[in-house]
N, C-alpha and C positions, 0 to 999 in steps of 0.2 A: 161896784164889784171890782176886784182888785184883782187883775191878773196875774202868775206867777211868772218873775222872767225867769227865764234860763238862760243862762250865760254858759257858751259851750269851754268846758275843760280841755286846754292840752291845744286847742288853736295857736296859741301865740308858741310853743314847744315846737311844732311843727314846720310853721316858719322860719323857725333857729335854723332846726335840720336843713331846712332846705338850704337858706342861707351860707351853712357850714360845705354843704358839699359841692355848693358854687362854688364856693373861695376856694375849697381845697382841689379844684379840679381846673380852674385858674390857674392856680401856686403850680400846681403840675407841669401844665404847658408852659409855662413860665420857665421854670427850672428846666424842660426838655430842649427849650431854645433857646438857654445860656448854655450847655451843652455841647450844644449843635454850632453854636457861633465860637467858643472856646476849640472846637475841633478843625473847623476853619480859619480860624488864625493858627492852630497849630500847627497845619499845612502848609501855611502861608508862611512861616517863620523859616521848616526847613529848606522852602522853596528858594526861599532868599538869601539863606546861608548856603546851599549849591549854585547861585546864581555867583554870590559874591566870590565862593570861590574857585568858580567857573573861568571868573574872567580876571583871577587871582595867577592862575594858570597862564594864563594867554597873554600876562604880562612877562610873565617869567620865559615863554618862548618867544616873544618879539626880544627882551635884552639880550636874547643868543641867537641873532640871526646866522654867525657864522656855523653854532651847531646846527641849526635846521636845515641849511644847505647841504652840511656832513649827512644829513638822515639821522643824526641822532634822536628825534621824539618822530618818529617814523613809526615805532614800536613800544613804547612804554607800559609796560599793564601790569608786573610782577618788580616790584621794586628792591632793588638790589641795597648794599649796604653803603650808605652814602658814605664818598671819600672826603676823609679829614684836612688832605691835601690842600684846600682851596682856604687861605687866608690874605690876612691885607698884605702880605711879604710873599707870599709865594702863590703867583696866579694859575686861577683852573683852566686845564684843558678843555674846549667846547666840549667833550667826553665828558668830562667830569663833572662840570659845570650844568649838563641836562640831568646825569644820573641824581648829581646833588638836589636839584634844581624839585627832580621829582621826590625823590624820598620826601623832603620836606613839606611839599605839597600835599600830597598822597597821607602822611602820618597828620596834618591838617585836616583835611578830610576828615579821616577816623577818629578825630577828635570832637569835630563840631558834630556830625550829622549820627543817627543813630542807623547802625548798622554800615557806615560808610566806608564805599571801595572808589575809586577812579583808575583811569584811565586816558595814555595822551596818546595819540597815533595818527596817523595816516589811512583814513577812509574816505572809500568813495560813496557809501551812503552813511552817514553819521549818524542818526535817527534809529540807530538800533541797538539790541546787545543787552544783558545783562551783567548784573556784577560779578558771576561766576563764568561767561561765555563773553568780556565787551564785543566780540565779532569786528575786532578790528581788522583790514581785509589788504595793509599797506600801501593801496596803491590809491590811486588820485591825487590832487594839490591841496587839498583841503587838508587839516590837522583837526582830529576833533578832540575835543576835551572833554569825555566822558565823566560825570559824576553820579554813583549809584546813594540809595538810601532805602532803610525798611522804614517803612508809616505803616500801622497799625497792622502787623504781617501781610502790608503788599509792599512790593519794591519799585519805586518810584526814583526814575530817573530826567538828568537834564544834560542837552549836549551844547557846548558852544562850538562854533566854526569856528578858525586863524587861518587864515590866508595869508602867509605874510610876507 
């Protein structure tokens, strides 16, 4: 007597499926944290170009110690129209030489970081402020070197100290 097999239909189909929405559900998290790691070097990028020129800044107030003495970066936040005055034949007044000093700075800024403002002044607690308020407060020894930035509509800032 010869039994009949049956051989079940659409088994091995089913398998597939499964197989298929493993991978594709894989590939998903996969792709969510290339994502996630591309958004964290993003931050990290502009992190690094306010750091750099952060302390881009704090070189350009240490080559004028005699304006820092004057008070001239005492107050910096609103940058005036930088004077032409300062060339290899006719040298800048410490005046001159901060306002120059920042325009340049400051249009750096606006150039590297998205949404970018700074600020150089005289605070006693430096760790504050925003791009539209630095809260620079002019007093204490400290100089801070505010740089603002927007990442993904929050505004993320970095403050260096100069003491100098």
């Amino acid at each position: 007597m010869r039994r009949a097999s049956r051989t079940p239909h659409g088994f091995a189909m089913i398998e597939v499926l499964v197989s298929v929405v493993i991978l594709a559900v894989a590939a998903l998290g996969y792709a969510a944290l290339q994502l996630r790691g591309l958004s964290a070097n993003s931050s990290a990028m502009w992190r690094s170009k306010a750091t750099v020129l952060a302390y881009e800044a704090a070189d350009r107030v240490r080559a004028n110690l005699p304006g820092v003495t004057a008070g001239q970066y005492s107050l910096l936040v609103t940058p005036s129209t930088a004077t032409s005055a300062c060339t290899l034949t006719n040298v800048c007044s410490t005046t001159q030489m901060a306002a120059r000093d920042f325009v340049q700075w400051r249009t750096a800024v606006l150039n590297a970081l998205p949404g970018g403002s700074g600020a150089i002044c005289l605070d006693s607690s430096a760790d504050d402020g925003t791009a539209a308020a630095p809260a620079c407060d002019g007093t204490g020894s400290q100089i801070a070197i505010k740089v603002f930035w927007s990442e993904r509509g929050t505004e993320s800032r970095f403050v260096n100290v100069v003491r100098p």
